[in-house]
Gaussian input, Z-matrix of N, CA and C with variables (Angstrom, degrees):
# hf/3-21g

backbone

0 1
 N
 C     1     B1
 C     2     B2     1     A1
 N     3     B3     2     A2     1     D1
 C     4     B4     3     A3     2     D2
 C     5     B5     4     A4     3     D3
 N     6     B6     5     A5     4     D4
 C     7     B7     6     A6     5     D5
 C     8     B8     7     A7     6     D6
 N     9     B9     8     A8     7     D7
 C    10    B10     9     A9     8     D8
 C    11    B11    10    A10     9     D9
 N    12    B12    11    A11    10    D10
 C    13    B13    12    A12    11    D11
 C    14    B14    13    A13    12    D12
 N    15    B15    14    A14    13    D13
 C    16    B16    15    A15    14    D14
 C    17    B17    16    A16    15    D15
 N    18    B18    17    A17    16    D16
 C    19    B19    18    A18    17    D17
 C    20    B20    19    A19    18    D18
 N    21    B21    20    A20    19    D19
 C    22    B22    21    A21    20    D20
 C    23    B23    22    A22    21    D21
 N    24    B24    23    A23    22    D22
 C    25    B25    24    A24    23    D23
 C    26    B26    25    A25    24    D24
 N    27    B27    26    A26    25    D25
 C    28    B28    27    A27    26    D26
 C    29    B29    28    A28    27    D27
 N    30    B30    29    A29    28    D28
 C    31    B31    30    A30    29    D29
 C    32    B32    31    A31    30    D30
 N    33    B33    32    A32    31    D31
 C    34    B34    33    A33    32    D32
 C    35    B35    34    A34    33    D33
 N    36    B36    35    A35    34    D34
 C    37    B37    36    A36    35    D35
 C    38    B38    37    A37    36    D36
 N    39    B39    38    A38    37    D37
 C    40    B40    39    A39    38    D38
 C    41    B41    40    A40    39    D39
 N    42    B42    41    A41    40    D40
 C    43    B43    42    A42    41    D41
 C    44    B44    43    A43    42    D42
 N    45    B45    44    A44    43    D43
 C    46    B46    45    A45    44    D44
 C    47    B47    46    A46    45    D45
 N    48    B48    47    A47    46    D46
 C    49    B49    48    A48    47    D47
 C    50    B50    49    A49    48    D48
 N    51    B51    50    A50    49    D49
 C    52    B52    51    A51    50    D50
 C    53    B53    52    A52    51    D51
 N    54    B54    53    A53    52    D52
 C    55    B55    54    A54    53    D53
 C    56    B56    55    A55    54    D54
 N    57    B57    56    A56    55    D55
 C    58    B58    57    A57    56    D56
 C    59    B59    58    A58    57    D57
 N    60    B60    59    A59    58    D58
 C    61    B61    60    A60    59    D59
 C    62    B62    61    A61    60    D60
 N    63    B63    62    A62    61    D61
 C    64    B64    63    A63    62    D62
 C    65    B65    64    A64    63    D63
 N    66    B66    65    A65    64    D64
 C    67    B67    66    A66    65    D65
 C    68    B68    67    A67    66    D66
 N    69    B69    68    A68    67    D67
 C    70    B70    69    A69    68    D68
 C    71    B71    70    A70    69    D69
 N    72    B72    71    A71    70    D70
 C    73    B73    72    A72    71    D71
 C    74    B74    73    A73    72    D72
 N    75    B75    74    A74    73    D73
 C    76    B76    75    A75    74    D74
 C    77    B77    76    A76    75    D75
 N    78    B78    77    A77    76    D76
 C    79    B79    78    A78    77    D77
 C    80    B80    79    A79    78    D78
 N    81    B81    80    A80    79    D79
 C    82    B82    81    A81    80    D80
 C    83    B83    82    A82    81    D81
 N    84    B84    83    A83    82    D82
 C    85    B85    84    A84    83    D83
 C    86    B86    85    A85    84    D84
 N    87    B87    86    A86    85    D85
 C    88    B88    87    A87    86    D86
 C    89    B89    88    A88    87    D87
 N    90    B90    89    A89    88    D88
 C    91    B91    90    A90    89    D89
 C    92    B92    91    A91    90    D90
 N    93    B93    92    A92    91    D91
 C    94    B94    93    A93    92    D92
 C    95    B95    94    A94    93    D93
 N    96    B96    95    A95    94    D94
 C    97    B97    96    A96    95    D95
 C    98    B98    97    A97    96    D96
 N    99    B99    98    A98    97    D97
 C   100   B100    99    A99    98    D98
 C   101   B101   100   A100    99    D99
 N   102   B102   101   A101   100   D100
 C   103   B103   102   A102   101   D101
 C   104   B104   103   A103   102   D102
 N   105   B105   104   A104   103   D103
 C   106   B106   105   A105   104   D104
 C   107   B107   106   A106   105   D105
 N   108   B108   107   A107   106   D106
 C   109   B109   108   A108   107   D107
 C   110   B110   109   A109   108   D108
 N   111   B111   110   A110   109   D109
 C   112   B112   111   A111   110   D110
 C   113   B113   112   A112   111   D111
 N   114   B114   113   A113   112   D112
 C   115   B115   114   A114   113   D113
 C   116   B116   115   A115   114   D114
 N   117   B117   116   A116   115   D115
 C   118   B118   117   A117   116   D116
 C   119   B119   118   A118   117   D117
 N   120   B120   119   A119   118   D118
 C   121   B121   120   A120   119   D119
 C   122   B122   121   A121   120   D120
 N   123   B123   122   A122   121   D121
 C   124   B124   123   A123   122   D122
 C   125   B125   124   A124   123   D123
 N   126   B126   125   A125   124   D124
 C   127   B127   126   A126   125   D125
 C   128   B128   127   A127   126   D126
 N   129   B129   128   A128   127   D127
 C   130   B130   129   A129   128   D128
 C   131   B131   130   A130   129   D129
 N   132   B132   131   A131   130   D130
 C   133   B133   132   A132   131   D131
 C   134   B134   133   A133   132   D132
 N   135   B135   134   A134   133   D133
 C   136   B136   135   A135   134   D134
 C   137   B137   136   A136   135   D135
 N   138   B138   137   A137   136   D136
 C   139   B139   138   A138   137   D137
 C   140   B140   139   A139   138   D138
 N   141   B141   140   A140   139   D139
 C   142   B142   141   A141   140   D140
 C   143   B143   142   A142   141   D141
 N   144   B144   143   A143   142   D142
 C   145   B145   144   A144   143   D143
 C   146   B146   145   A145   144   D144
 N   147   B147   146   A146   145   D145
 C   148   B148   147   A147   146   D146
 C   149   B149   148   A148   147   D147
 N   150   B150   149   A149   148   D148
 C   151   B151   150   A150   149   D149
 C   152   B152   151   A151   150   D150
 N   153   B153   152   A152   151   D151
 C   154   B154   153   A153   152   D152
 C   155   B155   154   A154   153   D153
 N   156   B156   155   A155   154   D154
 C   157   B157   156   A156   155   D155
 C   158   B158   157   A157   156   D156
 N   159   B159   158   A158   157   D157
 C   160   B160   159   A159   158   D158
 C   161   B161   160   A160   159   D159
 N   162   B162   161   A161   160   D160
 C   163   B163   162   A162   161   D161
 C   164   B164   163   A163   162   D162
 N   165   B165   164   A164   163   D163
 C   166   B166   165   A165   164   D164
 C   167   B167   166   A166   165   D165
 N   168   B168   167   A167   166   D166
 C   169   B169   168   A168   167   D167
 C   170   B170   169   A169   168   D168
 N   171   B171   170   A170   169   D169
 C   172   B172   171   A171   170   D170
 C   173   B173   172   A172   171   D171
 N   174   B174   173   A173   172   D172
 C   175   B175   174   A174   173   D173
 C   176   B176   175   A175   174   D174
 N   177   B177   176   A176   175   D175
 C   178   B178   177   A177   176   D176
 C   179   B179   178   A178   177   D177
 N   180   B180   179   A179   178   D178
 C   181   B181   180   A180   179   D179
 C   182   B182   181   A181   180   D180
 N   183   B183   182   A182   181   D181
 C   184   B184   183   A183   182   D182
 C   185   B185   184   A184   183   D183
 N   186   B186   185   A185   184   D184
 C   187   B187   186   A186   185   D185
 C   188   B188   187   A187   186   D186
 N   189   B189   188   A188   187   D187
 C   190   B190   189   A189   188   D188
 C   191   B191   190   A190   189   D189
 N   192   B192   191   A191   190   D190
 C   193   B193   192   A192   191   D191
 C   194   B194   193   A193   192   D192
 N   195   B195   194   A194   193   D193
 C   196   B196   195   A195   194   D194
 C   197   B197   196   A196   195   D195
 N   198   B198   197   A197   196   D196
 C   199   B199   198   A198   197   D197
 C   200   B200   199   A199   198   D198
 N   201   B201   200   A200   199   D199
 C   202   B202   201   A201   200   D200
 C   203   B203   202   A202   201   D201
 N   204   B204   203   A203   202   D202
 C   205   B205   204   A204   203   D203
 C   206   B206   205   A205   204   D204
 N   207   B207   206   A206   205   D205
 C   208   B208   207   A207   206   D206
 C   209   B209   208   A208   207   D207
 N   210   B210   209   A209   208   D208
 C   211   B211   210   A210   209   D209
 C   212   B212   211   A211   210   D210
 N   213   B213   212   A212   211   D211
 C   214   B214   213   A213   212   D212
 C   215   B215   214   A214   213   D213
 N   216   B216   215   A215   214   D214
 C   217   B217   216   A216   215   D215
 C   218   B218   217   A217   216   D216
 N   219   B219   218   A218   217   D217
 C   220   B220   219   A219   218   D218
 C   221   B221   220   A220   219   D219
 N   222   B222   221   A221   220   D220
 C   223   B223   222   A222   221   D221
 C   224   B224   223   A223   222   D222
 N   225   B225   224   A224   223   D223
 C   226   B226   225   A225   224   D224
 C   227   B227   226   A226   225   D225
 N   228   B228   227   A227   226   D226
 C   229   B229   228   A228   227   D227
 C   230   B230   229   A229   228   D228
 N   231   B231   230   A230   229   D229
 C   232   B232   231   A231   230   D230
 C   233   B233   232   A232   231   D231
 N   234   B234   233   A233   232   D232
 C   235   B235   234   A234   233   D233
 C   236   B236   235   A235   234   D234
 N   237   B237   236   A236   235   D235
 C   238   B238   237   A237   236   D236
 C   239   B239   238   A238   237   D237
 N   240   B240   239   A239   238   D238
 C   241   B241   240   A240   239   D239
 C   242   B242   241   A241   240   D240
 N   243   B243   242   A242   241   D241
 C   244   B244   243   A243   242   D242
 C   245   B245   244   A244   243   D243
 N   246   B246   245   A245   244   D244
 C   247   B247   246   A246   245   D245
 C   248   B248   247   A247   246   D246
 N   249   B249   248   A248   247   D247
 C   250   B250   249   A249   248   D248
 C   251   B251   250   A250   249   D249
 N   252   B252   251   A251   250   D250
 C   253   B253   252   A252   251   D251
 C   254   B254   253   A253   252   D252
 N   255   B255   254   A254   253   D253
 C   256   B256   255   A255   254   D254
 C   257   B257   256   A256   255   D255
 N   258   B258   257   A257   256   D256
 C   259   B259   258   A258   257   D257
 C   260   B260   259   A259   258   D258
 N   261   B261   260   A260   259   D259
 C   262   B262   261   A261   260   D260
 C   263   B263   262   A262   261   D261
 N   264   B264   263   A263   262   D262
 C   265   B265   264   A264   263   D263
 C   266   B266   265   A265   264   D264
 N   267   B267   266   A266   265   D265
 C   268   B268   267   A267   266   D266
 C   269   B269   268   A268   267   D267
 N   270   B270   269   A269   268   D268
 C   271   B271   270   A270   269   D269
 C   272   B272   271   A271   270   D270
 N   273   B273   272   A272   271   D271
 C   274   B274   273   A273   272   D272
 C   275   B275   274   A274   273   D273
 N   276   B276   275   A275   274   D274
 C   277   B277   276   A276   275   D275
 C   278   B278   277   A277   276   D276
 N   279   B279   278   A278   277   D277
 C   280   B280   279   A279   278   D278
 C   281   B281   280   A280   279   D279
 N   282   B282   281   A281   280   D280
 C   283   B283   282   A282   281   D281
 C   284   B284   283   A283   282   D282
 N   285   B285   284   A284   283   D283
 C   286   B286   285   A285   284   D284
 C   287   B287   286   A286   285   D285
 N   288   B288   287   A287   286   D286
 C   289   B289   288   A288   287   D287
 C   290   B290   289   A289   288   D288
 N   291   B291   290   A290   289   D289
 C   292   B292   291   A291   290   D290
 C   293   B293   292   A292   291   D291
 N   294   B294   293   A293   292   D292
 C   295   B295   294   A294   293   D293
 C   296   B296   295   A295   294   D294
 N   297   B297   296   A296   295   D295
 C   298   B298   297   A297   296   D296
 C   299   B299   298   A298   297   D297
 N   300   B300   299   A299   298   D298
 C   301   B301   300   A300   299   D299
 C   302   B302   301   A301   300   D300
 N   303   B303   302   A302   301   D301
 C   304   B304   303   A303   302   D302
 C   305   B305   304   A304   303   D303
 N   306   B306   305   A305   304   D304
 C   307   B307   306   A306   305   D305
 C   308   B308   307   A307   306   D306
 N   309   B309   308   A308   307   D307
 C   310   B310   309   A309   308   D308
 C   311   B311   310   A310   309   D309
 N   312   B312   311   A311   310   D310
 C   313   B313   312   A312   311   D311
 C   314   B314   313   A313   312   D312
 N   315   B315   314   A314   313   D313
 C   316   B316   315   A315   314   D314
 C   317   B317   316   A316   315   D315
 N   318   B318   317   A317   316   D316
 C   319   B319   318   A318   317   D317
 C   320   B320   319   A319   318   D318

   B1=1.4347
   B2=1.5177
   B3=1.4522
   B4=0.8799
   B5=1.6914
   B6=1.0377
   B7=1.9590
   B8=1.6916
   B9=1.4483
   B10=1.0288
   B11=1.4173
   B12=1.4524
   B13=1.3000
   B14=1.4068
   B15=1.8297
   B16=1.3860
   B17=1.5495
   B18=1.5773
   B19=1.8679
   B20=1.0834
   B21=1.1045
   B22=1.9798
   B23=1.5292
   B24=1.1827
   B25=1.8719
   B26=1.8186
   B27=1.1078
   B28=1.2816
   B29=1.7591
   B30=0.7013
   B31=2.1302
   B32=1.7248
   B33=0.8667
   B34=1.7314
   B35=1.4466
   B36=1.3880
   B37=1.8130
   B38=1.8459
   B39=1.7039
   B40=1.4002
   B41=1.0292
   B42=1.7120
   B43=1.3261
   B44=1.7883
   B45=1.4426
   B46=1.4894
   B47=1.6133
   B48=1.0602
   B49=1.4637
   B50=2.0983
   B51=0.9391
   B52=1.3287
   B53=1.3332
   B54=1.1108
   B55=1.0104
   B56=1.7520
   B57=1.0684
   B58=1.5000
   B59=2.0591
   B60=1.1010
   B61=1.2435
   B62=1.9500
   B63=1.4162
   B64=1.4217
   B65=1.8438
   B66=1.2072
   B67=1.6188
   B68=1.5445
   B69=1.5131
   B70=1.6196
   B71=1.2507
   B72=1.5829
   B73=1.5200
   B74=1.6550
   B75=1.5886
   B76=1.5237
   B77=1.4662
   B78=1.4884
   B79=1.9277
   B80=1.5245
   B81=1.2182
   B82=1.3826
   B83=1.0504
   B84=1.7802
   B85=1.3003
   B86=1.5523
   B87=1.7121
   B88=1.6550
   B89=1.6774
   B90=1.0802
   B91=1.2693
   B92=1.2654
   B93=1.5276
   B94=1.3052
   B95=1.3374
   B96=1.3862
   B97=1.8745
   B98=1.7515
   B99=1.2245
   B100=1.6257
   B101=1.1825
   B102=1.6731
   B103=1.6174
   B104=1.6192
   B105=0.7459
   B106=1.4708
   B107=1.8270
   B108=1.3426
   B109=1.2924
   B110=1.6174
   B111=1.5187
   B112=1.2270
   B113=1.4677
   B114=1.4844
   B115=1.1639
   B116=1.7406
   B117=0.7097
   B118=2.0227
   B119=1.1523
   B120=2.0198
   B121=1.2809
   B122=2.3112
   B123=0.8950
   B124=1.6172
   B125=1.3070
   B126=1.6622
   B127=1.2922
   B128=1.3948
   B129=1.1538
   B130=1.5777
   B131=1.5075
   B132=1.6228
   B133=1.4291
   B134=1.5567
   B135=1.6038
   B136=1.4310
   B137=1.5424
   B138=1.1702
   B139=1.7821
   B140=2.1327
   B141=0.8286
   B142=1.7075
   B143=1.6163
   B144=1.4847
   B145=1.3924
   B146=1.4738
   B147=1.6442
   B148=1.3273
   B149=1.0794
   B150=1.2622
   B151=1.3796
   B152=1.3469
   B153=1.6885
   B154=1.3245
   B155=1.5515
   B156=1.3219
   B157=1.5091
   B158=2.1245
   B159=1.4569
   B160=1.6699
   B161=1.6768
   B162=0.9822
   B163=1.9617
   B164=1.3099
   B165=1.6874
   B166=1.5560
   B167=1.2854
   B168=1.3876
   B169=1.7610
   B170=1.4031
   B171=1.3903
   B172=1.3081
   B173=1.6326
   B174=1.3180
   B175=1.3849
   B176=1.5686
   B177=1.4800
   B178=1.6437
   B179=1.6768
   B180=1.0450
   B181=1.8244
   B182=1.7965
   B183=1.3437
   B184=1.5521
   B185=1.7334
   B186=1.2301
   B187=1.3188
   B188=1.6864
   B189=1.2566
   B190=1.4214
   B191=1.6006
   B192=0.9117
   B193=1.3161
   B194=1.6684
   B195=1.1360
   B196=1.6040
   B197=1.5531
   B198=1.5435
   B199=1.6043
   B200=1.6109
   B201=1.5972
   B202=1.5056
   B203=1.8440
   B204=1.3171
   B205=1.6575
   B206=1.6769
   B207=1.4679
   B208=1.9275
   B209=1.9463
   B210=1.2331
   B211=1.8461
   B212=1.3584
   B213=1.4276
   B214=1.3294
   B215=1.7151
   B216=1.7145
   B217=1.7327
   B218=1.9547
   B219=0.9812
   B220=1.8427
   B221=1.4993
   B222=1.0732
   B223=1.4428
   B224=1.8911
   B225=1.4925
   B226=1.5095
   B227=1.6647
   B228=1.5767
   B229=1.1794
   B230=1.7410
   B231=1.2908
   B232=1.6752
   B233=1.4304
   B234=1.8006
   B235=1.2847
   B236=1.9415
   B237=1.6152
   B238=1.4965
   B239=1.9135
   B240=1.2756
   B241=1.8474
   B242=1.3383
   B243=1.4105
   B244=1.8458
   B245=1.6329
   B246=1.1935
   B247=1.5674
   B248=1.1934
   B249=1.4399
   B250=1.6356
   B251=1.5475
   B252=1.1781
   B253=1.8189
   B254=1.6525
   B255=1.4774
   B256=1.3779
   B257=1.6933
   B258=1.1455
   B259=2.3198
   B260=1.1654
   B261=1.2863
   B262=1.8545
   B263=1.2394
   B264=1.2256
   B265=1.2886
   B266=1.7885
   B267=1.9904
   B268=1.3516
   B269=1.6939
   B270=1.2542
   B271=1.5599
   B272=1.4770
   B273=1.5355
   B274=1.2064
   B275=1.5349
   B276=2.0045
   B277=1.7597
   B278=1.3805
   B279=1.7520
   B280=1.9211
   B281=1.6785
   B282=1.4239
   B283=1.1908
   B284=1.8174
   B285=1.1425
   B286=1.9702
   B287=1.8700
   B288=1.0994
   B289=1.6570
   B290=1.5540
   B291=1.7523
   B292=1.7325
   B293=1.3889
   B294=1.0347
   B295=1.3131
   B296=1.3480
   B297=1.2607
   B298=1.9624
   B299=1.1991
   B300=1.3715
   B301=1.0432
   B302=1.5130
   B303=1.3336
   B304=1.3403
   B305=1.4991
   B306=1.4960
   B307=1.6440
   B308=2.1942
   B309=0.9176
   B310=1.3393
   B311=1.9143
   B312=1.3580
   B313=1.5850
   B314=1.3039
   B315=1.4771
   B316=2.0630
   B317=1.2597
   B318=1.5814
   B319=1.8785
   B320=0.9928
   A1=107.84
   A2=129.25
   A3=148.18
   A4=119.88
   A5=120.80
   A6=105.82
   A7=90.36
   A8=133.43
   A9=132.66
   A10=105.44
   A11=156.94
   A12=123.69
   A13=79.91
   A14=123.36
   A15=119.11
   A16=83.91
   A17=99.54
   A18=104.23
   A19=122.96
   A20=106.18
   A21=101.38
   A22=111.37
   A23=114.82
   A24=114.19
   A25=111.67
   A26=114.65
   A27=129.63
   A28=105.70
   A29=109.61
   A30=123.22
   A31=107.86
   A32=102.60
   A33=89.68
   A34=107.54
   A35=93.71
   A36=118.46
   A37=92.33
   A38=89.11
   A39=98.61
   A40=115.01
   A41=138.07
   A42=130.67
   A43=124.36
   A44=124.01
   A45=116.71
   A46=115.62
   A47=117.37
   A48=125.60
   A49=120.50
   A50=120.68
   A51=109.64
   A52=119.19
   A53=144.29
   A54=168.68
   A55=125.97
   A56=157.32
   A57=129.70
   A58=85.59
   A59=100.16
   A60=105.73
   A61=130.96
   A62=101.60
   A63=90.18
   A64=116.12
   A65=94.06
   A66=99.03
   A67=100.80
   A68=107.17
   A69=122.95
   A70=86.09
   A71=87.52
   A72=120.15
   A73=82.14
   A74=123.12
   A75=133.73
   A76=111.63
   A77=91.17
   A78=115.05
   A79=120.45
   A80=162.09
   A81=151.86
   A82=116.04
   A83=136.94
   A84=129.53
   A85=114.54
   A86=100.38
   A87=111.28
   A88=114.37
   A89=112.51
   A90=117.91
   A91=108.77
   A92=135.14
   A93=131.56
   A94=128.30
   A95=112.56
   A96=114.22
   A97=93.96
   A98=141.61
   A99=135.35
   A100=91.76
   A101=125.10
   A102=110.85
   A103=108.18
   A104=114.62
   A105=128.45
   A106=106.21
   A107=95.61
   A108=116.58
   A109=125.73
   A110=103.10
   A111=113.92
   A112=124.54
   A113=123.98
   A114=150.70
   A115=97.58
   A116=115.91
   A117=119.43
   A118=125.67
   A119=99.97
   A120=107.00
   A121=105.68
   A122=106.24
   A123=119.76
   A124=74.64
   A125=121.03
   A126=135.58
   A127=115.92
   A128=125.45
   A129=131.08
   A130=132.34
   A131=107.10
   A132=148.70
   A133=100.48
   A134=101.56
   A135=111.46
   A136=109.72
   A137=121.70
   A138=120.31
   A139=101.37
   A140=140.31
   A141=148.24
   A142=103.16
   A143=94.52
   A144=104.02
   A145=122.68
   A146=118.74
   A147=131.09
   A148=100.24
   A149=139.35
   A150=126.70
   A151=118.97
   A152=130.99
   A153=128.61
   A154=104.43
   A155=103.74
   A156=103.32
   A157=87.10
   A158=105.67
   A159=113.27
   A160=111.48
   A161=123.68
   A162=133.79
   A163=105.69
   A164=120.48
   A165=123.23
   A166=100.36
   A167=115.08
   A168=115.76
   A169=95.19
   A170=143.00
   A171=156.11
   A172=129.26
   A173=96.01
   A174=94.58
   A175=117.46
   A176=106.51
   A177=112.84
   A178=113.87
   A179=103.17
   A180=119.87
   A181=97.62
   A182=106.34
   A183=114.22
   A184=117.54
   A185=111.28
   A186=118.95
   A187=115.39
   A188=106.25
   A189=106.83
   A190=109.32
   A191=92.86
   A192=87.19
   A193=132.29
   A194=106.82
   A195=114.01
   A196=120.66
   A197=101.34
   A198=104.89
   A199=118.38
   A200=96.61
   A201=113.83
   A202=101.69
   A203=96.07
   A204=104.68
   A205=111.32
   A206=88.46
   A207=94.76
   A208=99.53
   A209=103.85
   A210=86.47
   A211=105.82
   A212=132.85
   A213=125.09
   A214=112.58
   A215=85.77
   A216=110.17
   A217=96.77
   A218=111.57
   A219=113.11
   A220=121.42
   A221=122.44
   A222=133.48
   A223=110.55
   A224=90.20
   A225=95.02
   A226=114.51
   A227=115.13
   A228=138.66
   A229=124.35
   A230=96.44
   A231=123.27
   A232=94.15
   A233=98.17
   A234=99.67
   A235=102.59
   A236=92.30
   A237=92.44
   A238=100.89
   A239=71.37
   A240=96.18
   A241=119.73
   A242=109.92
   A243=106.70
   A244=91.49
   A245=119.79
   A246=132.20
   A247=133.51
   A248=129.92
   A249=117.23
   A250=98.60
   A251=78.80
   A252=96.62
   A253=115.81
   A254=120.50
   A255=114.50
   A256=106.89
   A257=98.41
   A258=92.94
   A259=101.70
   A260=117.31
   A261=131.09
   A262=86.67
   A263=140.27
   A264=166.36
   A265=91.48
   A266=135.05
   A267=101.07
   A268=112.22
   A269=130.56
   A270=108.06
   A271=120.19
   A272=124.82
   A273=139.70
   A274=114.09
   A275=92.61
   A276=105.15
   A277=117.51
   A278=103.78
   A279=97.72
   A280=106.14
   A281=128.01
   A282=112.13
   A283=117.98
   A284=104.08
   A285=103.19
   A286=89.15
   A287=125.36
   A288=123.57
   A289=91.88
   A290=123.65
   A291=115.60
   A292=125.87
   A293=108.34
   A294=120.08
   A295=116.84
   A296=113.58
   A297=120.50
   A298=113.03
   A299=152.45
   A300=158.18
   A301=127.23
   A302=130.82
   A303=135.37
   A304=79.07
   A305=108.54
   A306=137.46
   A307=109.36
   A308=109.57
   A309=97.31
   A310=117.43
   A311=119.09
   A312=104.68
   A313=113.27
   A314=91.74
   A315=101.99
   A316=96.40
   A317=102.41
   A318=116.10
   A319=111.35
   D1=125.56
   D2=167.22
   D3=-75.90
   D4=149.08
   D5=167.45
   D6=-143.07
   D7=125.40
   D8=171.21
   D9=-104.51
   D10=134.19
   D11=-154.39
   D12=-144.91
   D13=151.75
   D14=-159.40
   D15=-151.81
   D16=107.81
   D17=168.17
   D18=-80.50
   D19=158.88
   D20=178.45
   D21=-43.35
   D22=125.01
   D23=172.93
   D24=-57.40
   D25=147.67
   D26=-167.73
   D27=-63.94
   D28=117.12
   D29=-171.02
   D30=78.06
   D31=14.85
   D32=158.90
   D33=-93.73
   D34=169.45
   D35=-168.40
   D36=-65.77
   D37=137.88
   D38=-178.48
   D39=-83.89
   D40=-4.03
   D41=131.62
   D42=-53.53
   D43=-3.12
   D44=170.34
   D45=-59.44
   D46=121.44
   D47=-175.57
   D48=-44.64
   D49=158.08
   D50=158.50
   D51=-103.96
   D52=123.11
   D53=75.49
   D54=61.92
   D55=97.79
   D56=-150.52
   D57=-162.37
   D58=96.45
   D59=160.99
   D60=-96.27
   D61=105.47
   D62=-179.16
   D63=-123.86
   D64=148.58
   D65=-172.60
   D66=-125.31
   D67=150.90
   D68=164.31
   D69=119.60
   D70=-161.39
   D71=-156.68
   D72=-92.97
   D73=142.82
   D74=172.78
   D75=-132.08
   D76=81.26
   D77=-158.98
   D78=-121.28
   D79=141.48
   D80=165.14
   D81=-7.42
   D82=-13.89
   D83=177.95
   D84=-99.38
   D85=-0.79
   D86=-167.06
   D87=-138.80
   D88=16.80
   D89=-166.71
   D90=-107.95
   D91=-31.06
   D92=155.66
   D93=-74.94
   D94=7.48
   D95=171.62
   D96=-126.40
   D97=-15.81
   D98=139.49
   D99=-38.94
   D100=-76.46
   D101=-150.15
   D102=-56.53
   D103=-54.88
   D104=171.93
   D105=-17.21
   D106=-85.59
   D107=170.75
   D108=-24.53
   D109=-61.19
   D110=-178.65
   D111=-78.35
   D112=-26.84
   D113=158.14
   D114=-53.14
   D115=-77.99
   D116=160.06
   D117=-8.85
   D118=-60.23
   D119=-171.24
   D120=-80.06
   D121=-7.98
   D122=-179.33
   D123=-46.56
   D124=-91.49
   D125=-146.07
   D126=-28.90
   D127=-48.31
   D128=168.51
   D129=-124.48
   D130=39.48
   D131=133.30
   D132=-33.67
   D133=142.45
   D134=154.25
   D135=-98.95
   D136=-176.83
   D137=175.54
   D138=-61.29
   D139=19.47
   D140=175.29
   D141=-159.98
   D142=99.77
   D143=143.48
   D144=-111.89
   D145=147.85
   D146=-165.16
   D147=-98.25
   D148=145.07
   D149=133.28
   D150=-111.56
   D151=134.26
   D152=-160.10
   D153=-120.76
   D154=105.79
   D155=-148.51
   D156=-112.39
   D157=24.80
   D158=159.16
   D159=-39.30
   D160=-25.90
   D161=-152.98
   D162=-120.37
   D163=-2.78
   D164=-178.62
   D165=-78.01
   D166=133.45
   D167=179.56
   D168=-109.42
   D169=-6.75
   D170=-179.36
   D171=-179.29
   D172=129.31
   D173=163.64
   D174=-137.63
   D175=141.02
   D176=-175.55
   D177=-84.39
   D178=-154.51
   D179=178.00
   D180=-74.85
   D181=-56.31
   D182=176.17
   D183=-41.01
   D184=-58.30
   D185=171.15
   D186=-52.26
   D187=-38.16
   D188=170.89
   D189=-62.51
   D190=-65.65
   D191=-177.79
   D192=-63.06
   D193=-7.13
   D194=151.77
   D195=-63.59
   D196=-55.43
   D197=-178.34
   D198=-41.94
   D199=-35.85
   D200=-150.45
   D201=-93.18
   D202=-17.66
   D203=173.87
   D204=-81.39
   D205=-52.73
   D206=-174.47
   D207=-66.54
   D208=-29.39
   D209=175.48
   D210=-69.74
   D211=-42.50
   D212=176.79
   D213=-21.47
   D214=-69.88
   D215=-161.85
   D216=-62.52
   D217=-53.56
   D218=163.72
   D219=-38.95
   D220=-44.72
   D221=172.05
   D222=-60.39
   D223=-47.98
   D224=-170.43
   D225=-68.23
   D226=-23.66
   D227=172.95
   D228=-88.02
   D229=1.04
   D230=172.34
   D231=44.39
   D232=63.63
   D233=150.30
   D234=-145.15
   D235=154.90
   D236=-164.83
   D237=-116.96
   D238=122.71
   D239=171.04
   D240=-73.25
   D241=118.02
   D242=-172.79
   D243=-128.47
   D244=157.12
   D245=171.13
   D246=-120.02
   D247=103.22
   D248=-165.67
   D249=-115.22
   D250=-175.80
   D251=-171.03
   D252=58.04
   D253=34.27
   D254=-169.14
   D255=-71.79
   D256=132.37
   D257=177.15
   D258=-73.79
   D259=-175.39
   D260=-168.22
   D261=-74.93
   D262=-94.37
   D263=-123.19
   D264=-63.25
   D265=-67.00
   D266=164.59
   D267=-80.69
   D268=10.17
   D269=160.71
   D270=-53.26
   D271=-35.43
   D272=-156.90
   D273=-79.81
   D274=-55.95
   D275=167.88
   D276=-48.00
   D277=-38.62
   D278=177.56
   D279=-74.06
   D280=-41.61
   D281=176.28
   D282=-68.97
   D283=-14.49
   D284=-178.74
   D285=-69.29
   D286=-47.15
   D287=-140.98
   D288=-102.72
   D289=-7.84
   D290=-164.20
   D291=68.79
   D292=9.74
   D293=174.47
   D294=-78.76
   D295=-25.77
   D296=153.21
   D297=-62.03
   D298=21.00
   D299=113.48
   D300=-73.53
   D301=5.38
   D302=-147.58
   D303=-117.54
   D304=-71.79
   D305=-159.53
   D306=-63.30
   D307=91.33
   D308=155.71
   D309=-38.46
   D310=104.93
   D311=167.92
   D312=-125.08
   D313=154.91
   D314=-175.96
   D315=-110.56
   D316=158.58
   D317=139.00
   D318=-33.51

């Protein structure tokens, strides 16, 4: 699992979103340095962070439950977590569990 993480560029509007590109497998061997990561990226978040999870080749129960932790801590920081580029394969896991109702997602 990869996390490429992209802050707002320096003089853009402080409503411009952040950015959070991650690729690989998001499995029990990667889910406690994601949290890490993403919990990180809060700190110098605008009120919209993205995550563009186009490059996920898998995600487990663990990964869910990261997303669903770091939106907690995002929410509490009145910022809202949206997810684009989801593939079929976790589009489906969020609709099996309802969690496609939780997640704001884009194109």
């Amino acid at each position: 699992m990869t996390v490429i993480d992209t802050a707002p560029l320096a003089g853009t509007s402080a409503s411009a979103p952040t950015l959070v590109h991650l690729s690989g497998d998001i499995d029990i061997f990667t889910t406690a340095r994601l949290r890490r990561r993403l919990i990180n990226t809060l700190d110098h978040s605008t009120d919209l962070l993205i995550l563009d999870l186009s490059q996920v080749t898998f995600c487990g129960a663990g990964g869910l439950g990261v997303l669903v932790g770091v939106q907690g801590r995002a929410r509490t920081r009145g910022i809202t977590l949206s997810l684009t580029g989801v593939p079929p394969r976790v589009a489906r896991l969020l609709r099996i569990t309802g969690l496609d109702r939780r997640f704001p997602v884009t194109a």
